[in-house]
N, C-alpha and C positions, 0 to 999 in steps of 0.2 A: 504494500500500500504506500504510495506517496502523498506526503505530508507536506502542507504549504505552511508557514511560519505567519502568528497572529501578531506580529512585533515587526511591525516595519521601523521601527520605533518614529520619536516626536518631530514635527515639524516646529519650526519657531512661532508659526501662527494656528499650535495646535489651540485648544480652546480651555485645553489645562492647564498653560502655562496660567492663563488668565484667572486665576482661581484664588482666593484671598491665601496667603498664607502657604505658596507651592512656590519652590525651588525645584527650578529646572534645569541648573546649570551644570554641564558633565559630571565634574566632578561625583554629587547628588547621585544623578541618577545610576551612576557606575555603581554607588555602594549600595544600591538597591534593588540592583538588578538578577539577581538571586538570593536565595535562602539556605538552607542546609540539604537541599535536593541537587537533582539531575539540572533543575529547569537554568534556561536562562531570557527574561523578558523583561526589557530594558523597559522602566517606565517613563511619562510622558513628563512626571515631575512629585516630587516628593511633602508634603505636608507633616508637620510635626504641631498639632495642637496644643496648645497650653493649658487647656481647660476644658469643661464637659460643653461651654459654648463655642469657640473654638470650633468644636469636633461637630455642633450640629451645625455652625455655619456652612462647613466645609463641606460636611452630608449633602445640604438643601442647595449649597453655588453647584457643586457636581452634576445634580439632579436636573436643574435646573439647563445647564451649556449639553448636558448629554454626556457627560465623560464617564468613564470606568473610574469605579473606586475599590481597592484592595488595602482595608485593613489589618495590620503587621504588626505583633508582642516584641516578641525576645527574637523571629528571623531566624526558629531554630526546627521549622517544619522540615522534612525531609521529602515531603511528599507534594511540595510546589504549591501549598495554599496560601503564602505569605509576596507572591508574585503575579504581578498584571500590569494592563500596557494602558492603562490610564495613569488614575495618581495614587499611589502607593498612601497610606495613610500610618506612620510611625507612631503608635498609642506609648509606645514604654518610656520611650524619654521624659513625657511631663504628668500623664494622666497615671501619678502613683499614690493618689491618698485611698490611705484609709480611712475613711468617714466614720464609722461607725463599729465597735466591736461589742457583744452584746454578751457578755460569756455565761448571764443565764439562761439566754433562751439559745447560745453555741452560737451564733449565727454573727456574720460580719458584713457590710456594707460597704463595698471596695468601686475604685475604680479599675477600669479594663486594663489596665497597664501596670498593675501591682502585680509585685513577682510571687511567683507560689512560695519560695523561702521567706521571703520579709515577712508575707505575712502569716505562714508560721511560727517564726520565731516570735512574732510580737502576740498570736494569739499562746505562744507555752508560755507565758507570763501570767496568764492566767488559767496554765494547765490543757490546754485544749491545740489542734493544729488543720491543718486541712490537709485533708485526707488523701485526694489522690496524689501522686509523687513520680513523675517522670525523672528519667535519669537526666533531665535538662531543669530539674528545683532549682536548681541555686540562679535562672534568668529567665525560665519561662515565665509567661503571663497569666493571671487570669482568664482575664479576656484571650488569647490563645490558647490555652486550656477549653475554656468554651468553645471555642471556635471546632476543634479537634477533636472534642470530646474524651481527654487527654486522658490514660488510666494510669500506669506506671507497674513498680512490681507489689503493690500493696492493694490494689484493688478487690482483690479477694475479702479482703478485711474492710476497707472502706469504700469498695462502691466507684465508679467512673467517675467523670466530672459532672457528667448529666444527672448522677445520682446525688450530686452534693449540691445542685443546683434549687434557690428555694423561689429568687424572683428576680427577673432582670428589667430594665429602664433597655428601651430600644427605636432606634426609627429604621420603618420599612424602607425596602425598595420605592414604595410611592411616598413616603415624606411621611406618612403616620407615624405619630410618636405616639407608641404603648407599655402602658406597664404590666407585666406578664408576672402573678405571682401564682406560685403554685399552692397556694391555701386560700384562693378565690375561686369557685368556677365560674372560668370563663366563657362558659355557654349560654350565657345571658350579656354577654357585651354587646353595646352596639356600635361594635369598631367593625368597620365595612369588612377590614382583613380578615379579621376572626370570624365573623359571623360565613363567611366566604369560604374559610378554611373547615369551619365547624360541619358547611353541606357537602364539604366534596369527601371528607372521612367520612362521614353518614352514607354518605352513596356509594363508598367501597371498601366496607368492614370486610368484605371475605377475604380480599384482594392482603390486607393489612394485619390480617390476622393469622394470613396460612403464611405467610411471608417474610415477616418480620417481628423482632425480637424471640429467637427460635435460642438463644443462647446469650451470656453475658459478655463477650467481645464482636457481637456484631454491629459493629459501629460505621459498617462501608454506605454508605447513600444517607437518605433521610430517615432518622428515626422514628419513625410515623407511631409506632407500639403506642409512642405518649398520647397521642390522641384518639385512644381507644376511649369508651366511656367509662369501661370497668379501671382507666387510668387515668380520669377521671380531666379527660382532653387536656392535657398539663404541657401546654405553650411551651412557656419557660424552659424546662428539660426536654422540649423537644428542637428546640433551636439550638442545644449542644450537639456539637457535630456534622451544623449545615455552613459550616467553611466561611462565614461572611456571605453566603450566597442572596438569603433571606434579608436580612437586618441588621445593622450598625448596634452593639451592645455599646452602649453609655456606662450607664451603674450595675451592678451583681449584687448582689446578694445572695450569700454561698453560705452552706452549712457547716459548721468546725465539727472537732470531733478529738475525744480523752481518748490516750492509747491507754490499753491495759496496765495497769504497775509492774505485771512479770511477763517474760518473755525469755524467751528458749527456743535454739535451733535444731534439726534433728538433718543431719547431713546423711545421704544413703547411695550408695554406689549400684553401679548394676553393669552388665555386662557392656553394654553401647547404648547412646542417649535413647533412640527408640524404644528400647525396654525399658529405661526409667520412664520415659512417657507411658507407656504402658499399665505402671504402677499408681496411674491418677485415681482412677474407682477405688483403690485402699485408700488410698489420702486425702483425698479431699472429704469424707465423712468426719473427718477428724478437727474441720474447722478453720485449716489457717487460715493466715493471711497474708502469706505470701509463699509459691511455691517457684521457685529458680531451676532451671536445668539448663547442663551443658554437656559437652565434653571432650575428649583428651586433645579436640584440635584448640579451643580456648584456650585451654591450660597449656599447655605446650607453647602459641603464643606469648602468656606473661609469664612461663619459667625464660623463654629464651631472650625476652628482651629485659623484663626487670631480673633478671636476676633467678637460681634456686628459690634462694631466700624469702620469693613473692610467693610458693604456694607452701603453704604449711600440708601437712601427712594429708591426704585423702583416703575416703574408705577403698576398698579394690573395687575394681573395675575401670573402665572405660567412659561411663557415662554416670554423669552427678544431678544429683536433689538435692538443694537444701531447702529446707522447709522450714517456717518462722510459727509457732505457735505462741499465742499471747491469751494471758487469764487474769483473772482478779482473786487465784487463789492461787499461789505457789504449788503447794503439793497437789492439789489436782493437776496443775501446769505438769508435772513431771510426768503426774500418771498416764494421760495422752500422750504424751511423748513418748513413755515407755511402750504403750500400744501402736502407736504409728510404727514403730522402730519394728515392734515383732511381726505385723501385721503386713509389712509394706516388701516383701517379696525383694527385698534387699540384697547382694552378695555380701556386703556387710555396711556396718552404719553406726553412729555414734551420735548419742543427745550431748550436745554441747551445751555445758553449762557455763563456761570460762567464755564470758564477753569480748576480751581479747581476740581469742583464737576464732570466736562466730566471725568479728568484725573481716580479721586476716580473708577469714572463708568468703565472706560478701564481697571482699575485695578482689577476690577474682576473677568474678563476676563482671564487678564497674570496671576493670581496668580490662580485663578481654572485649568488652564491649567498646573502649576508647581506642586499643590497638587492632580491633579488625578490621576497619578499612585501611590499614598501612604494612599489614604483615603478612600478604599475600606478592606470590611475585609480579603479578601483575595490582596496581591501584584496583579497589573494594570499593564499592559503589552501593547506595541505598536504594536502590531505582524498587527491588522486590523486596520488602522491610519487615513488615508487620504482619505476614496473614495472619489469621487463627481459624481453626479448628474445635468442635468441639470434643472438651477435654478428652471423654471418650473413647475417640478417634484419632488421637496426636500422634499414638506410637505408628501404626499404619501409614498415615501421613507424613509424618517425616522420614519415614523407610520408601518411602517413592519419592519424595523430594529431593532425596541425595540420588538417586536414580535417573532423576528429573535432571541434577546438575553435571552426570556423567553424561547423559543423552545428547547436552549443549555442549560439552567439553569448558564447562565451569568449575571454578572453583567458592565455596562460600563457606563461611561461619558459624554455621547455626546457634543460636541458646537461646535466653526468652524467658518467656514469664507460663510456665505449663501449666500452670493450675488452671489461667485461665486458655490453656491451648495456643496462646498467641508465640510466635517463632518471628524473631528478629534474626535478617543474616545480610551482611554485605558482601555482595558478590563481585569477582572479577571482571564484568562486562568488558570486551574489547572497545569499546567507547572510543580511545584514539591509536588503538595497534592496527586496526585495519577500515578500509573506505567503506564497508558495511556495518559497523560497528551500531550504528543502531536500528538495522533493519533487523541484527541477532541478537541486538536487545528486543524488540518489539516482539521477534517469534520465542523468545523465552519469556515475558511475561505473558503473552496470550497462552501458551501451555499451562505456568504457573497458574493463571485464571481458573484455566477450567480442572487443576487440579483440583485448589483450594474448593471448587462448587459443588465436585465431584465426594465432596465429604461432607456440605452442606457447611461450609464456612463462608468465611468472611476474607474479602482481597486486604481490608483493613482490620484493624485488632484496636487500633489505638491513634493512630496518627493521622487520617482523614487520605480522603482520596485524593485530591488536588489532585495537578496533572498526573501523575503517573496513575494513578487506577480507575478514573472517572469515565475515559472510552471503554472500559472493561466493565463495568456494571451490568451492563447487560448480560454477561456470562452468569451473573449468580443470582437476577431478577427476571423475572418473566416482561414480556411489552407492555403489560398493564399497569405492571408498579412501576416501569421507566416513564411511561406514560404518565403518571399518577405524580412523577417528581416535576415533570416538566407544567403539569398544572398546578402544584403548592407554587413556582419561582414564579409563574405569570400572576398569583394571587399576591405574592408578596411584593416581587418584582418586575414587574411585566415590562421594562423597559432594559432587564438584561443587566443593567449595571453596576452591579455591587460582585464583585468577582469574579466576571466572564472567565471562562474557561472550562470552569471547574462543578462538577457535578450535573450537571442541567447543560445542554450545547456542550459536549467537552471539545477542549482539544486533543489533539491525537496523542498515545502514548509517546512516539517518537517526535512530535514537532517542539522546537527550542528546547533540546537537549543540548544543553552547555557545552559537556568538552567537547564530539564530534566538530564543532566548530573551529578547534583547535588546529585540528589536521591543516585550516587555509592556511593558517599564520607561514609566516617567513622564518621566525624564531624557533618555530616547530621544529622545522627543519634543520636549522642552524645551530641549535641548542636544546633537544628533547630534555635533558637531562634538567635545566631549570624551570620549562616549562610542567613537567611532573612536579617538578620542587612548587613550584608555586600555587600545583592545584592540589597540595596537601592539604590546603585550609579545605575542610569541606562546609566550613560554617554552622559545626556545632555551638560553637559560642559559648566556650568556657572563659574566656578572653573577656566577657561583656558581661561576668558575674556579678549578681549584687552586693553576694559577701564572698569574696575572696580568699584563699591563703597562696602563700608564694609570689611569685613575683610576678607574673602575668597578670596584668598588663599593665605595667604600670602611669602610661601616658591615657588611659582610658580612665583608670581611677581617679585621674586628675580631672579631664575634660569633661566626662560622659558622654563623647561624642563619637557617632561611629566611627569615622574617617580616621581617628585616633584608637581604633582596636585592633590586632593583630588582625582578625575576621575583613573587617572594611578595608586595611591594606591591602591583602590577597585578593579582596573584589576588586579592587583597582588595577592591582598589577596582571589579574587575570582577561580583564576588561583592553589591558595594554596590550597582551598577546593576541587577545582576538582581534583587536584592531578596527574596529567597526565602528565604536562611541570613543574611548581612548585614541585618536590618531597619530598622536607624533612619538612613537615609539618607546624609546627611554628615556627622550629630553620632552616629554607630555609633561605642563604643568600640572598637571590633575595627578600624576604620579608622584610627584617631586611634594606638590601639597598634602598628600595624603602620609607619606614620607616624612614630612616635615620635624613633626614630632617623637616621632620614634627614637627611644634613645638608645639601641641599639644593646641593649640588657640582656639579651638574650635568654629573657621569662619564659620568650612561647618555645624556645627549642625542649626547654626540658617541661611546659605546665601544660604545653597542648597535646589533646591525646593522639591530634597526627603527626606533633612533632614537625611544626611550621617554624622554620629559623627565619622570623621577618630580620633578624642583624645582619643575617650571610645577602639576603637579596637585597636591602638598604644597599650594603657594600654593592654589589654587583651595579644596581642599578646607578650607583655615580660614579662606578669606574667607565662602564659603557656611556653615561651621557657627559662627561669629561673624557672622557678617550680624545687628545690631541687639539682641546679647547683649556684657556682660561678657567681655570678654577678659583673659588670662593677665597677670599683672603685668609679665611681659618683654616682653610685644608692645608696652606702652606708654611701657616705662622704653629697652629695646636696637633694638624697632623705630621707636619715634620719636629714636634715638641724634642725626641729624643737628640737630633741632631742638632738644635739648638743648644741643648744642654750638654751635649759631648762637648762642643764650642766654647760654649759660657766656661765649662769646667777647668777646659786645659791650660787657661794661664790664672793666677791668682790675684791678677788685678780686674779682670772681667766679672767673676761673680757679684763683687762689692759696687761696682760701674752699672749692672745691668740691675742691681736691687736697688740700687739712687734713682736710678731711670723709673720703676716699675711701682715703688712707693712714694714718690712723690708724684701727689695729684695734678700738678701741672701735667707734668711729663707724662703721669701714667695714662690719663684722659687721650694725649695724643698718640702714646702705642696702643693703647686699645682701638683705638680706631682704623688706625695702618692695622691691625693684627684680625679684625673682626669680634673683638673680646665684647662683649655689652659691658656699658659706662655702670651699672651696677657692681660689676664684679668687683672683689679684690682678687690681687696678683698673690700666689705663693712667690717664695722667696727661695733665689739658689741657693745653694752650701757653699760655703767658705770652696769647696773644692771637691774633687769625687769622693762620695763616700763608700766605697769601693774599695779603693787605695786606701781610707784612712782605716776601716776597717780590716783591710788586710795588715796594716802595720799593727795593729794593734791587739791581732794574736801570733803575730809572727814569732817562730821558735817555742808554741805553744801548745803541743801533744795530747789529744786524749786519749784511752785507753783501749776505747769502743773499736777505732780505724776511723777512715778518713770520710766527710761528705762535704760534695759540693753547694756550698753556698752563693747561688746565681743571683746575681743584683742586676732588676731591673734599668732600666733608663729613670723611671721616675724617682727611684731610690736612690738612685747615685746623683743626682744634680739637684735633686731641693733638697731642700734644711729638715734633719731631724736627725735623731739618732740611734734612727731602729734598725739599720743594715748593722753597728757596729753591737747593740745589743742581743739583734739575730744569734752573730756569731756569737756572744759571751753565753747566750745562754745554751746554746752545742756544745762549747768548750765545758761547761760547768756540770752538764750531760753524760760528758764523757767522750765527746765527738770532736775530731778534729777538723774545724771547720778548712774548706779549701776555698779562695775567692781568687779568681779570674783573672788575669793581665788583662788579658783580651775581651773587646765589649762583646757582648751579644745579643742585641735586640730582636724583641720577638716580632716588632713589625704592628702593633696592637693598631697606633695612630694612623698606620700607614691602609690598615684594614677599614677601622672604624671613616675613615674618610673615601673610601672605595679608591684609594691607591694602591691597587692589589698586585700591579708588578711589583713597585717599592716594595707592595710588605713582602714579596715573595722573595725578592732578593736578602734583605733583613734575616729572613726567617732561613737561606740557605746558609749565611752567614753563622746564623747562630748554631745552627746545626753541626758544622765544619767544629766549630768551638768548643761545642760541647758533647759533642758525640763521642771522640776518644777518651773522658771521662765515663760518659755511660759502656762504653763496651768493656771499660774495667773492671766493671760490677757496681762502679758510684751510684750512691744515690742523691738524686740535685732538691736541695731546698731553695725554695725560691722566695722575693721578699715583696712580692708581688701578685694576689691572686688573681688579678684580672688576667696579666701575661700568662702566670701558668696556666688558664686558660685555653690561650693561644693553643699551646702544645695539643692538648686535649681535644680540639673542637677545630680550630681554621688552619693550622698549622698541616693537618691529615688531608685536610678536603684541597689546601694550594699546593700541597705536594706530595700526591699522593704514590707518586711512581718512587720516590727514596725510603727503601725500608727502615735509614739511619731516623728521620724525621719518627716513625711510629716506634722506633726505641727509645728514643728520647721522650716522647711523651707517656711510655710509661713507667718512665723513671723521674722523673718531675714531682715534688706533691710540696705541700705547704707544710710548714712547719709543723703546727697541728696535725697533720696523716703520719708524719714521720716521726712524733713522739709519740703518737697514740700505738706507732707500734713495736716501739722499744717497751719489751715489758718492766725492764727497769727505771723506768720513769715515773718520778711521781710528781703531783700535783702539789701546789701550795695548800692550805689550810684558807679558804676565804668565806667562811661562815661569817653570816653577819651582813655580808657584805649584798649588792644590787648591783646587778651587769644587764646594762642595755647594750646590747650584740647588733651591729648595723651588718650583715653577712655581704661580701662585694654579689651585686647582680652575678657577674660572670662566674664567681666562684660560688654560688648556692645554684645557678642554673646550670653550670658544665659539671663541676666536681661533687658538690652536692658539698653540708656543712657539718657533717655524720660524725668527721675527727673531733673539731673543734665543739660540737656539742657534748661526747662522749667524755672528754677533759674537763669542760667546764661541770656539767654536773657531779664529777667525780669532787670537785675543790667546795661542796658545800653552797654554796651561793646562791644567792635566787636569779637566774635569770633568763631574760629578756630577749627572746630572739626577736628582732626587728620582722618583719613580714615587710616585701616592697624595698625599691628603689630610693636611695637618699635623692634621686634628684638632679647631681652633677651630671653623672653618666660620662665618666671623662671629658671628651672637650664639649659635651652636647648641651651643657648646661653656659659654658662661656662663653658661648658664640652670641653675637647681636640680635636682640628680639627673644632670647629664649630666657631670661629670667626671671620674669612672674611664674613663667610655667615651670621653670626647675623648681620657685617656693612654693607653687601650688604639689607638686610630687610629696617635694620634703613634706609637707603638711596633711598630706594621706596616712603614712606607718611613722615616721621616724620622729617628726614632732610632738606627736601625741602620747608616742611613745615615753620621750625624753618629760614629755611635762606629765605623764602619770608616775613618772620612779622618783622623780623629784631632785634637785642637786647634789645629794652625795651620793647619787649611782655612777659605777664607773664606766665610759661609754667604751667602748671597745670597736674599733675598727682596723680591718687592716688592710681595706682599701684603699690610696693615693686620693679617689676620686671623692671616697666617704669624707676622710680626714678632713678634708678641704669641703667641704661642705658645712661639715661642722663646725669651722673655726671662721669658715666664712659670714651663716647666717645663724649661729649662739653662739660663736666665740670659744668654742668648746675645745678643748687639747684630748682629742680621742685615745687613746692608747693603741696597740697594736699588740697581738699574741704575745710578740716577744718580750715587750716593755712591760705586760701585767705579770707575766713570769717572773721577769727580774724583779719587778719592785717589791714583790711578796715572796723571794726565793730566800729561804730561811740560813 
């Protein structure tokens, strides 16, 4: 079947530009032209309302000119319902109050753009939360949530969205603004809609009854069940699940819900997942509320990329259950468990009582589900995501679905939520390995169709049809009930515009499939290898979390703006490959702006679960739009920093000359200027001279017991002021270790990266290599006094040179001082009880190395402390550059200030970043300490 594309995209005198409160300008539309799907449909221009009026303005202008409107949550659909070629309508950025929380009667009163996490967290304050719980809680919406009819893996216990749904505030497709409670009947309104709706259910009970609501995940079309009588015609949860199609949701009101006090997991193994699906008729009598299945292709994914150490013992077999049972009696709690366990046709199985080792278990789960689209050989794709099944029928079903995936020569995932039948899996689609690529997607979902119908399921379980299942409906509904949809959207909508595409008129499963498009690009061809790199984002949207941990993202925790999320750059620099709205390749301002802020932290390589290095493609993309042009006056003054300070260094009247220069406000106002430094900043200060050399003289002829290690001093450590290169080494020496430091410089090239000077850095970094290689083949081991550089080694070091085996010996003999005492078992820690440590951990080294030593040490020494969460801000030269200073003290003012003003002035701050230090001393004046300096001063 050939598919003609509904996105010609906008003219400048489309009729949406004209819209109160719509941004249409590239940039915009680039980061909204897909969502965490296949799709890709550029829209006409983007609205972000401010307010619940706002949002009906914009409803009634649209309605009004004729334009498509597509209201968008969190942008974390997978199934294309957060996309359309009118105006995109962004609810999550302003429409976040809670109005109303009511914790006697459970129920809360939210806007369409409150996150499912917020406003659980604020309704356990008073004991209660809301109930359904997608693996997207920490940024999905409300209002997306309803939209989808969202379940997550707790449904079994607390019911879909639809089910928590109690009364929504809405306007139709024709401009009626209704209020839809489900404790009213609605069969006495005299709202034209309703009354409209209420005859055409009446005229096709058979049709609605033999049809639909045949099980609790069938969530694919319109959920008509609710307007049965004996369902007492309930509106409101009947509009969960109809995509935006119907009606603009304003207000919710959603029912909360107390978890039981106890809770217990019953983990059970079986020979291969089909047979634990199998084992759903013994378990689910027993009540959970939540039943999880996988197997050894999951786990085998998070042993091989985190680590052993990610799966703790599982019971034998090949395919797992973990099962969540919850009571309000402990020992009855157990006693179910003890019967599930005998009952459940198990190879073997274990009630887990240890909260710990459950959590470990669950976490196998979230994080196999985070690495399946990136740990197949071929890119993993959601396009076939959610079917279900009923439970009954899973083991059967998924025993011809991997059947299903040898017959296409696919490869997929499987695991999911079994209790209630629903199977999530991303699959390898050839999408951009060959020119048919979605003509053998189209013939593998239409198969997948009529398997799922074939067992009396559902195309959807949880996540809505949007484009990818909405021309497929008909496989699992008869022409009367397609029929029957297409007459609710003319009763609601009859002018088509609140989501075309999707459900009602679909577009084709294969029309505006994103990457296929890929194949036209130039870059394609010229560079496949970045082009995959860049479509690692799939636009999950962990990066746009409400509540956060780590360091991802931290220019978004600043802004809240999308263009500013790991997520929204990859839209962009995807948008630049395809070439179609993006045109001017890698010197596109729309790239460069969206760029702008990223401070090159390198959060998303290790927080995203596909593992998007937005710092590696920053770099690329300014070394390709500077390739043999004029560069920015910071790239030459901060990214050649290392070179200036070799310079400054080598005579002894330069240091003193260039800090008279750099500290005096006359002077320094006009090198900031020549340099690119913003007139805010203070300048650090060089060292009298290398402190390299000086710490080399100053354990020279000074033997430890242990043997010999390399103590490597970076660039920033040898040319500014301080005195933690020469403390490094005293506290090796004091150790037992003879430290060794260098004649010869060796830079890693960090500035040279960070400014997309990636020949420079590559030369730098061959450099350093030569230097320090014949050390590591001795068996040294190199400390370094610098974590962002050792970094380098770890991370950009492998990827710019990847052909010299010396370069990946080198990095993996590198570590920070902390890894390298953590694993002298002769090392001990000071005594600092008593004591307060606020830990600023450098971005580069909690995203590449991870901060496991230096936490393992510190808690060893008694202390309470403070790991920083996030970015100080600086982000090396990202914070010095002109025009980025509010935004580097808005970062600071995210973790690290709030932090510093909760521990209060006698915490000791600990940093042993360059970029931290200088942050601190810059905006509170602060003298941070560094690993080695808190050692020494408390070394007994």
């Amino acid at each position: 079947m050939t598919v003609t594309s509904r996105n010609p995209g906008a003219a400048a005198s489309d009729p949406a530009t004209a819209l109160p409160g719509v941004d249409a300008t590239t940039l915009t539309r680039g980061l909204y032209s897909t969502d965490a799907s296949l799709y890709r449909v550029v829209p006409a221009g983007v609205a972000v309302p401010r307010d619940r009026a706002e949002l009906e303005a914009l409803v009634d202008a649209a309605r009004a000119a004729g334009v498509p409107l597509t209201l968008r949550g969190a942008g974390t659909s997978c199934a294309g319902n957060a996309v359309g070629p009118g105006v995109v309508a962004d609810v999550a950025r302003h429409l976040t109050v809670i109005h109303e929380l009511d914790a006697d009667a459970a129920l809360a009163v939210v806007d369409p753009g409150v996150v499912q996490d917020v406003l659980s967290r604020r309704a356990q304050t008073v004991g209660l939360r809301f109930g359904p719980d997608p693996s997207t809680f920490t940024r999905c919406t409300i209002g997306g949530m309803i939209g989808n009819n969202a379940c997550g893996p707790r449904a079994l216990g607390y019911g879909r969205t639809s089910d928590n749904v109690v009364a929504l505030d809405v306007i139709t497709g024709t401009g009626e603004r209704l209020t839809l409670d489900s404790r009213t009947d609605l069969r006495a309104s005299d709202s034209p809609t309703l009354r409209a709706l209420h005859a055409l259910v009446m005229a096709n009970l058979g049709v609605i009854r033999t049809q639909f609501g045949r099980f609790g995940r069938q969530v694919s079309g319109y959920s008509l069940e609710w307007l049965l009588p004996e369902n007492g015609f309930d509106v409101a949860k009947f509009l969960a699940g109809t995509e935006g199609t119907l009606a603009v949701v304003t207000r919710a009101t959603v029912r909360l819900v107390a978890d039981a006090p106890f809770t217990t997991m019953v983990a059970l193994g079986y020979p291969t997942m089909p047979d634990a699906a199998d084992a759903m008729p013994a378990i689910l009598p027993f009540r959970p509320t939540a039943v999880e299945g996988m197997d050894a292709r999951i786990v085998d994914v998070v042993r091989r990329t985190l680590g052993a150490g990610a799966v703790p013992p599982l019971p034998a077999g090949e395919g797992w259950v973990f099962v969540e049972l919850t009571d309000d009696d402990e020992a009855r709690l157990l006693e179910r468990a003890d019967a599930l366990l005998a009952t459940s046709g198990c190879l073997e199985g274990e009630v887990v009582t240890d909260t710990a080792k459950a959590d470990r278990l669950w976490k196998i789960r979230s994080d196999g589900a985070g690495l399946a689209g990136v740990s197949l050989a071929r890119p993993a794709y959601a396009g076939w995501e959610d079917a279900a099944v009923p439970p009954e029928k899973l083991g059967d079903y998924l025993r011809d679905f991997d059947a299903l995936l040898v017959e296409h020569d696919l490869e997929g995932l499987p695991y999911g939520h079994f209790g209630d039948g629903c199977v999530h899996c991303r699959i390898d689609f050839p999408l951009t390995q060959v020119d048919d690529g979605g003509a053998r997607y189209r013939a593998f979902v239409e198969a997948a169709a009529a398997l799922v119908a074939s067992y009396g399921g559902s195309l959807s379980g949880e996540h809505g049809d949007g484009r990818a299942r909405s021309e497929l409906l008909a496989t699992m509904y008869s022409p009367e009930a397609i029929a029957l949809f297409g007459q609710v959207k003319a009763i609601f909508d009859p002018d088509g515009l609140l989501n075309p595409g999707v459900l009602v008129d679909p577009a084709g499963v294969d029309a505006d499939l994103r990457a296929p498009q890929v194949r036209r690009s130039p870059l394609f061809l010229a560079d496949p290898g970045f082009v995959e790199d860049v479509h690692r984002c799939t636009g999950v949207g962990k990066c746009v979390a409400a509540n956060l941990s780590g360091v991802m993202c931290p220019s978004w925790q600043a802004t809240r703006e999308e263009k500013d999320s790991t997520r929204g750059r990859a839209r962009i620099l995807q948008e630049m490959i395809n070439g179609t709205l993006v045109t001017d390749g890698w010197r596109s301002p729309e790239v460069h702006e969206a760029l702008d802020l990223c401070l090159s932290c390198k959060g998303c390589s290790r927080d995203c679960p596909t593992g998007t290095d937005m710092a590696a493609y920053k770099s690329r993309v300014q070394y390709e739009a500077f390739k043999g042009r004029p560069r920015p006056l910071d790239h030459y003054s901060m990214g050649w920093l290392p070179r200036w300070g070799r310079l400054v260094s080598s005579n002894p009247v330069l240091p003193r000359l260039a800090n008279a220069v750099l500290q005096t406000p006359l002077l320094s106002g006009l090198a900031k200027r020549l340099a690119g430094v913003d007139a805010h900043r203070g300048m650090p200060r060089f060292a009298p001279g290398s402190r390299r050399a000086a710490a080399r003289r100053s354990v020279e002829g000074k033997v430890g017991a242990k043997g010999e290690v390399v103590l490597w001093v970076d660039s920033f450590s040898d040319a500014f002021a301080g005195d933690h290169v020469a403390t490094t080494a005293a506290v090796l020496l004091a150790n037992g270790w003879t430290p060794r430091l260098l004649e010869r410089k060796a830079c890693c090239g960090l500035t040279w990266i960070t400014t997309g000077q990636l020949d420079g850095a590559t030369r730098e970094l061959r450099n350093a290599t030569d230097v320090l290689h014949p050390h590591v083949a001795r068996g040294l081991k190199v400390v370094g006094t610098e974590p962002s550089c050792l970094a380098v080694w770890r991370s950009d070091a492998l990827e710019l040179i990847p052909d010299d085996r010396r370069v990946a010996e080198v990095a993996a003999s590198v570590m920070t001082l902390a890894e390298f005492l953590d694993a002298d078992a002769a090392f001990e820690v000071p005594d600092l009880s008593g004591h307060t440590i606020v830990a600023q951990p450098h971005c580069h080294e909690a995203s590449v190395m991870g901060w496991a030593a230096e936490a393992s040490l510190l808690a060893k020494t008694g202390a309470k402390v403070v790991k920083v969460q996030g970015c100080c801000g600086l982000a090396g030269n990202h914070g010095m550059i002109a025009g980025h200073y509010d935004f580097s003290v808005s970062v600071f003012g995210t973790n690290l200030g709030p932090a510093l003003d909760a521990a209060g002035p006698d915490a000791i701050v600990l940093a042993d970043g360059f970029s931290c230090r200088t942050q601190l001393e810059d905006l509170r004046g602060l003298q941070a300490l560094t690993f080695a300096e808190l050692l020494a001063a408390h070394h007994s």
